[in-house]
Each structure stands twice: as structure tokens, then as C-alpha cells.
C-alpha positions as CSV (number, residue, x, y, z in Angstrom):
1,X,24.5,-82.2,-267.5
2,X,23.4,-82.6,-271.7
3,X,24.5,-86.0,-271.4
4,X,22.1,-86.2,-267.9
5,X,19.0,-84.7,-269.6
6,X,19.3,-86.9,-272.6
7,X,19.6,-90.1,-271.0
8,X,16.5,-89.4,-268.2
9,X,14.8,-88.6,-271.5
10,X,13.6,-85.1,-269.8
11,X,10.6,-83.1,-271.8
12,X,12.3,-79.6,-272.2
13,X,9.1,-77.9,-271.3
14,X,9.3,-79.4,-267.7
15,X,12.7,-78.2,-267.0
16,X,14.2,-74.8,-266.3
17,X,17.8,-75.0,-267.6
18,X,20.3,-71.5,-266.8
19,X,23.9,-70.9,-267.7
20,X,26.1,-67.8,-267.0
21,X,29.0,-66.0,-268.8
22,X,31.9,-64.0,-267.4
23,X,35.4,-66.1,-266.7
24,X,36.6,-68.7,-269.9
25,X,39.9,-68.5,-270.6
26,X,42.8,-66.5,-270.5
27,X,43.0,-64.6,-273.8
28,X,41.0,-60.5,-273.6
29,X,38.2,-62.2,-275.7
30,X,37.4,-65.4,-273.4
31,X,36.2,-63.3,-270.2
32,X,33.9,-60.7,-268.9
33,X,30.4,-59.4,-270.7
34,X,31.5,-58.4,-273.8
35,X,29.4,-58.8,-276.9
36,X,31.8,-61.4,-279.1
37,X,31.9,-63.1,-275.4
38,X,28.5,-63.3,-274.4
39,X,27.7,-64.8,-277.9
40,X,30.5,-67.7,-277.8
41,X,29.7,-68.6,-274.0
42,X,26.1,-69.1,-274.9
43,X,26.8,-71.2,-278.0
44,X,28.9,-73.1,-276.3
45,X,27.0,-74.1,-273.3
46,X,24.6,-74.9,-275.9
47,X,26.2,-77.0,-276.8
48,X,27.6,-78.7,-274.3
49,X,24.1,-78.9,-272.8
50,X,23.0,-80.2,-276.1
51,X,20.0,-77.9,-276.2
52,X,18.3,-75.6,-278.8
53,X,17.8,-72.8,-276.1
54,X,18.7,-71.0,-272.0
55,X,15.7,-70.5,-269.7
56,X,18.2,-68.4,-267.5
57,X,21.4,-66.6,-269.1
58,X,23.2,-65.0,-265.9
59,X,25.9,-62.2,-266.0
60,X,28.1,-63.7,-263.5
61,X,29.6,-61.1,-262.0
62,X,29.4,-57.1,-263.2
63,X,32.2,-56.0,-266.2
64,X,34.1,-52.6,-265.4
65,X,35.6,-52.9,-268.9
66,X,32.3,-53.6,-270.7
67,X,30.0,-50.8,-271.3
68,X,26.9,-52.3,-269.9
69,X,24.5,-51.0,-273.0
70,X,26.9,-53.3,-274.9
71,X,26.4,-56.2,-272.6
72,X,22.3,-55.9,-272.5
73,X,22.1,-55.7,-276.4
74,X,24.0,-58.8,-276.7
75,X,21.7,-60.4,-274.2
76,X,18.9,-58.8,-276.4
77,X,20.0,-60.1,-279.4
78,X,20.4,-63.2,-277.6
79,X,16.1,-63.3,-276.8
80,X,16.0,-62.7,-280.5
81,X,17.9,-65.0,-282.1
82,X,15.7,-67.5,-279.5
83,X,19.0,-68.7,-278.2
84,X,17.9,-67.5,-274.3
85,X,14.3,-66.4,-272.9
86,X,15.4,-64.3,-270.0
87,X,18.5,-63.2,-268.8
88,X,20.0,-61.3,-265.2
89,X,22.9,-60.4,-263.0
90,X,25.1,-62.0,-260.5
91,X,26.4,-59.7,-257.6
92,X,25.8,-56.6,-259.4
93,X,24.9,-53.4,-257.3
94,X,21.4,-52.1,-257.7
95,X,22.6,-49.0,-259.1
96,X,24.4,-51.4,-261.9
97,X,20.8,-53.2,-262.3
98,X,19.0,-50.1,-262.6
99,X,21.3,-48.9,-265.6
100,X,21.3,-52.2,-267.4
101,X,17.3,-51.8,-266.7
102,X,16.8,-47.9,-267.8
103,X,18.9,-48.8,-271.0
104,X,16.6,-51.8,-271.6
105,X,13.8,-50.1,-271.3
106,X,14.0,-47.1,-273.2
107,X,14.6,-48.4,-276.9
108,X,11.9,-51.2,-276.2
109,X,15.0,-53.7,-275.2
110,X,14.7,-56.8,-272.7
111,X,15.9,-55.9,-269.2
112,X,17.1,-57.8,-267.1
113,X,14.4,-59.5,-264.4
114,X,16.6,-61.8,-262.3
115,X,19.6,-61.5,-259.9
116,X,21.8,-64.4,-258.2
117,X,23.3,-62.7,-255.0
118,X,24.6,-64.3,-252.1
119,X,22.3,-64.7,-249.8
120,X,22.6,-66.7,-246.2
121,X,21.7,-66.0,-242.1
122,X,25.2,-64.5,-242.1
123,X,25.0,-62.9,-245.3
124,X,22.3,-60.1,-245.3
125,X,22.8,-56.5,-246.3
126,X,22.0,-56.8,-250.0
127,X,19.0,-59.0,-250.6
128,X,17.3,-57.5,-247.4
129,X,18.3,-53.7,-247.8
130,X,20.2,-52.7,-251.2
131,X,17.7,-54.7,-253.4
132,X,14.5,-53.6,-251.9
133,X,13.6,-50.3,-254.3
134,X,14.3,-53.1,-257.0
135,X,11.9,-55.9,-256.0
136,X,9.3,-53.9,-256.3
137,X,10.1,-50.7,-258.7
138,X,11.1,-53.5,-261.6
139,X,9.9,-57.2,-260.0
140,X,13.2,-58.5,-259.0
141,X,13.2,-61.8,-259.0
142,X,17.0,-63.7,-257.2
143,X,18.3,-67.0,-257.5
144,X,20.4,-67.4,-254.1
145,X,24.3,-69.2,-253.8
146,X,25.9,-70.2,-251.0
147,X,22.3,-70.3,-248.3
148,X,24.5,-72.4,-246.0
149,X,27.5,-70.3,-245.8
150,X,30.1,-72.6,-247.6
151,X,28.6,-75.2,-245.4
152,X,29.0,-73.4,-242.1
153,X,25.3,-73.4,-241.4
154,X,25.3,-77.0,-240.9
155,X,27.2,-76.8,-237.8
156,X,30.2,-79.2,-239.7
157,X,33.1,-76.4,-238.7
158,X,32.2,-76.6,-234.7
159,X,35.3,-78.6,-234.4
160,X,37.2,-77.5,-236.9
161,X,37.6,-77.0,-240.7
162,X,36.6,-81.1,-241.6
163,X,38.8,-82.6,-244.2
164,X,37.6,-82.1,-247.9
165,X,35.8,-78.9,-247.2
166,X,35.7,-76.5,-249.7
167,X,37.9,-74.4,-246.8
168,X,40.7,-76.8,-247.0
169,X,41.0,-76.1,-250.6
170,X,43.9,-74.1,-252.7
171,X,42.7,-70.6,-253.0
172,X,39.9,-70.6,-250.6
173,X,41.8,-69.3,-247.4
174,X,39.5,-66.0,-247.2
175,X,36.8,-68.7,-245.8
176,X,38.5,-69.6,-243.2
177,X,39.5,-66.2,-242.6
178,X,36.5,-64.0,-243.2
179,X,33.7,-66.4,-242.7
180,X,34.8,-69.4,-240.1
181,X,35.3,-67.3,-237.6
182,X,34.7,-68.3,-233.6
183,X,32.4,-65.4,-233.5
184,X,30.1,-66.7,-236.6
185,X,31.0,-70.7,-234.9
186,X,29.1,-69.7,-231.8
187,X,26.1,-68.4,-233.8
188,X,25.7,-71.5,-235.3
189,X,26.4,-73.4,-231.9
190,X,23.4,-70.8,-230.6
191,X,20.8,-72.0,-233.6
192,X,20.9,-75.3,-233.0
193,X,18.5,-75.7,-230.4
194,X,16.4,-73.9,-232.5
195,X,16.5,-76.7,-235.3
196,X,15.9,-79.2,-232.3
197,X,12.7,-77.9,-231.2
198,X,11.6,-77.4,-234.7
199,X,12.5,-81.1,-235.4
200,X,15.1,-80.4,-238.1
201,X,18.3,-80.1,-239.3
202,X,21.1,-77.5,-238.8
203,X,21.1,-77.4,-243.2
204,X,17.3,-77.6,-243.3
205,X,17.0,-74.6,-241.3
206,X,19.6,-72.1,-242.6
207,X,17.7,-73.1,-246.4
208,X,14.3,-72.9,-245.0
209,X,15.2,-69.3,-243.2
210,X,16.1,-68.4,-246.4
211,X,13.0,-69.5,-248.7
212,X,11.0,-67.8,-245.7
213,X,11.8,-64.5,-247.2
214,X,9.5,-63.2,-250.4
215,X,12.1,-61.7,-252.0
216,X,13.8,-65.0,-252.6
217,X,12.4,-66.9,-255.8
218,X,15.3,-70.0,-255.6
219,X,17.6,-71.1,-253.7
220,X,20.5,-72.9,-255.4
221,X,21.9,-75.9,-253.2
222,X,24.8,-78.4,-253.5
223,X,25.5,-81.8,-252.3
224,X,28.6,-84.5,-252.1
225,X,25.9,-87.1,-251.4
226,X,22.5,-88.0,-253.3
227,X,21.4,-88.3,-249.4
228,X,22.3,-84.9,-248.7
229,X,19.6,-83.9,-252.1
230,X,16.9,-85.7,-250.5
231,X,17.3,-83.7,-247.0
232,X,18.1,-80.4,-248.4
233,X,14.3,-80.8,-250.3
234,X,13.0,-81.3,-246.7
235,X,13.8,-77.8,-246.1
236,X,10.3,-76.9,-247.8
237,X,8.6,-78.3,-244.8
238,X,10.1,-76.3,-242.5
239,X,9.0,-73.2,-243.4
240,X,5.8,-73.2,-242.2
241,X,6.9,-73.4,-238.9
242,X,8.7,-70.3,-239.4
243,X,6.7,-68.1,-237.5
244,X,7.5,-64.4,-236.1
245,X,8.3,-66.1,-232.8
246,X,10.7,-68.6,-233.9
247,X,12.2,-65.9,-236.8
248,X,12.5,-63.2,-233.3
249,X,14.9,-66.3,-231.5
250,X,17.2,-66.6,-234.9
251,X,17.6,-62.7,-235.3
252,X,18.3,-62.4,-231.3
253,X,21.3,-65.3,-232.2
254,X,22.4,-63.8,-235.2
255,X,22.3,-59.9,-234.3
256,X,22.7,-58.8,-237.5
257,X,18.8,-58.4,-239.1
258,X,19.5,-54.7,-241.0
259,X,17.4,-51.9,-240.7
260,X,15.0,-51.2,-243.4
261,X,13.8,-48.4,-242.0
262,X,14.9,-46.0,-244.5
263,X,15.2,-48.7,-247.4
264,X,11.6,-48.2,-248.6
């Protein structure tokens, strides 16, 4: 990616460049959130970006074995030394959000302001419902993985798990397990009239369902193809046609929009 921003001769003010630090190697100080870790992981994807500074410095994933006071005065040292500008969380719980924030807060520290959770029309309980106190108590901001389900969304597993999917891969059995299920297969067999009538793709809907909410700031895509870029960026026009009407057909396929009720 350094080598990719160099060459395209990118300004650095018109890019937003992030990173994130938890797994490295195998040694007690080459993983998790501690502070000697946090430093070394942000030198050195300084360096291999080849850049003087992070926008975005995620947490990815929470660190039972780091006190998290150590791990936000690392990432405030980190604003400091000018190495990052802003730094959040990766599928922490609110509760471990709020902490990190209250201890941020009180001696005049950075908090954190975003969060990367997962986030899909399958995949709905913690962006919709456990986050909610926190978009608006501290101005939550998330940066979404996985909007199309490991590629489920796209309708690709109707027939089976294709080969060269990421489910076909060593160590990904819980997908096809807990996520490729017949029960999810139908859903997306169900939404795909939807995407007809809206004049769209299976992919362009499951990312424009998911930029529809407000509480979404980014959503992070991938792509084997430089084709599959230029259709995912479609998704942007689909929102508008979005409305309650359509949103009421993909909750009555999905049957699994949580209740907020209480949330507030």
C-alpha cells in the first residue's frame, strides 16, 4: 500500500490512511494492546506505509490481559508524539468503550471516537442495539467489516460454497457452519427480487442497506476484481431508493430487525 501511494503520487491531505494493532507474532510482546506493542505496531506500519503519520489507529479486537488505561495512554502518547490523529476499537463491548472513554476523559486524555464492528443484514444486535447509548452519549462514529456477510449477500453460495471462497479456506469452517446456513441461503434467495425491482445488484443492496443507517460512518469493502470496485461504489446510488417501504419488505425477509424499544 506505501509503495501504491508513492507511485499514484497521492497528496497526504486527500487521503485517510488507518492501521490497527493486536495479533504480530508469536512471542508475549508481539500481540494484544500493550503499551511496548501498540508503539512497535505503529512504527512499523509506518513504515511499511512509508508515511510520517495514522489518520485511524484501531484496537483490533479488546485485550483481557492489558489494562485498558495502559492501552489508551499509549494511544495518547501516540496523538502526541503526532505519530496518529485519532484512534478506536474493533469489536469491543460498549461497556469496554465506555471505560477506555471515562478514563480518557477524566485526566484531559484522547478517547477513543471510532469503532469497527461487524455489521451486515444478518449481523445486527450490536451496531443497531448495544451501541446506541454510545452514538449519541460520546458521538460514535463505526467503520463496518464484512457488510456482505463473507460474500453471502451476493447470492454466490445459492448453489453451494463456489470454489476459492474465503469458506473453502483452512480455518474458516465456522462460516460454513454458523453463517452459510439454508436458513440464512433462503433469505438471500427471498431479497433478490427486491434488488430486481430496485434495478441493482444482490452486493449493491446488502452495502447500500447498510450505508442507509446513520449510525454507520464507512463501510469497508473488498474485491478479487478491479470490476467488482467499480460496482460496489454503485451501492451509493442505491440508497436513495431506500425508502420505509422497500426497508419494511427487507426486515419482513430477514425477521431479525431488534427491538430498540428499551435501547434509548
Amino acid at each position: 500500500m506505501g509503495n501504491a501511494i508513492k507511485r499514484l503520487g497521492w497528496r497526504r491531505e486527500s487521503i485517510v490512511v488507518s492501521s490497527k494493532v493486536f495479533w504480530g507474532g508469536d512471542g508475549p510482546n508481539d500481540k494484544g494492546l500493550s503499551r511496548k506493542h501498540v508503539y512497535e505496531a505503529c512504527r512499523n506500519s509506518l513504515r511499511r506505509l512509508q508515511l510520517s503519520y495514522l489518520d485511524l489507529f484501531f484496537c483490533h479486537r479488546p485485550d483481557p490481559n492489558t489494562p485498558i488505561e495502559e492501552t489508551v495512554r499509549a494511544m495518547d502518547d501516540l496523538i502526541h508524539q503526532g505519530l496518529i490523529l485519532y484512534w478506536g476499537t474493533s469489536e469491543w463491548s460498549a461497556a469496554d468503550i465506555m471505560r477506555a472513554y471515562g478514563i480518557a476523559r477524566e485526566p484531559g486524555m484522547t478517547p477513543p471516537t471510532m469503532e469497527q464492528p461487524q455489521y451486515n443484514m444478518l449481523h445486527r444486535e450490536r451496531v443497531e442495539v448495544e451501541y446506541l447509548p454510545l452514538y449519541r452519549e460520546i458521538g460514535l462514529g463505526t467503520t463496518i467489516w464484512s457488510p456482505l456477510a463473507s460474500g453471502l449477500l451476493t447470492g454466490k453460495h445459492k448453489n453451494g460454497v463456489p470454489p476459492g471462497s474465503r469458506a473453502t479456506l483452512e480455518g474458516y469452517g465456522w462460516l460454513r457452519e454458523n453463517l452459510i446456513t439454508p436458513e440464512n441461503i433462503a433469505k438471500v434467495s427471498q431479497l433478490e427480487p427486491i434488488a430486481k425491482d430496485l434495478g441493482c445488484s444482490m452486493a449493491q443492496l446488502g452495502l447500500a442497506w447498510c450505508l442507509k443507517n446513520p449510525h454507520v460512518s464507512t463501510v469497508m469493502t473488498g474485491a478479487s476484481r478491479p470490476e467488482q470496485v467499480v460496482e460496489n461504489m454503485k451501492a451509493i446510488d442505491v440508497v436513495a431508493k431506500l425508502d420505509s417501504g422497500v426497508m419494511e419488505r427487507i426486515d419482513e425477509v430477514l425477521g431479525n430487525r431488534p427491538d430498540t424499544e428499551d435501547s434509548g
